[in-house]
N, C-alpha and C positions, 0 to 999 in steps of 0.2 A: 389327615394331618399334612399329606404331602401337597394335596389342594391348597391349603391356606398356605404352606412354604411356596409356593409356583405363584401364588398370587400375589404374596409380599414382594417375590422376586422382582415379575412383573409391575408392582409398582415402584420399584425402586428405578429399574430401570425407566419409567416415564418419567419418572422425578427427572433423573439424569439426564434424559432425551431433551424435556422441555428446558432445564438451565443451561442444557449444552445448544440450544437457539437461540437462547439470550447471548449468548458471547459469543455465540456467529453473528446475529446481526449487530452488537458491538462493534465486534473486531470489523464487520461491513464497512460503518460508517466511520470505523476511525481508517479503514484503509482508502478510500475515500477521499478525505481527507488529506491524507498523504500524497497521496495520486494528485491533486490541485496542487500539494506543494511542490512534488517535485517536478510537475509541468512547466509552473514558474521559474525555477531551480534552470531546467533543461532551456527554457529561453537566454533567461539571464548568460548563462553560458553560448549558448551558439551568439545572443549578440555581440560577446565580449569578447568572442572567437572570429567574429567577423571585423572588428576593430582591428587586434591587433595582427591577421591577416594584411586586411590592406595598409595598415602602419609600414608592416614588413615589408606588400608588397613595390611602395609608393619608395620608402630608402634605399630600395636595392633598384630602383630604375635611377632614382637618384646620386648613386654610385657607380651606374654604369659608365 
């Protein structure tokens, strides 16, 4: 009796194991994903931060 409780167990836990792969390699590709956007994200920013850098730094010579 306790043979076939150990075995259910054991498959339940494989059940668990193998849906618990599917949502890692899910959560993979959507993380991924992310990762590309916010690569894009982190340019757009340092280009925008290099604009108005030299905006700043081009008016304050201009004030000198």
């Amino acid at each position: 009796m306790e043979r076939t409780g150990n075995l259910s167990s054991t498959l339940a836990i494989m059940t668990q194991t193998n849906s618990s792969t599917v949502t890692l390699s899910q959560a993979g590709a959507c993380n991924y994903e992310m990762m590309e956007f916010l690569e894009v994200k982190f340019w757009l920013i340092v280009v925008a931060g290099s604009v108005v850098y030299s905006f700043g730094m081009i008016t304050n010579l201009m004030l000198l």
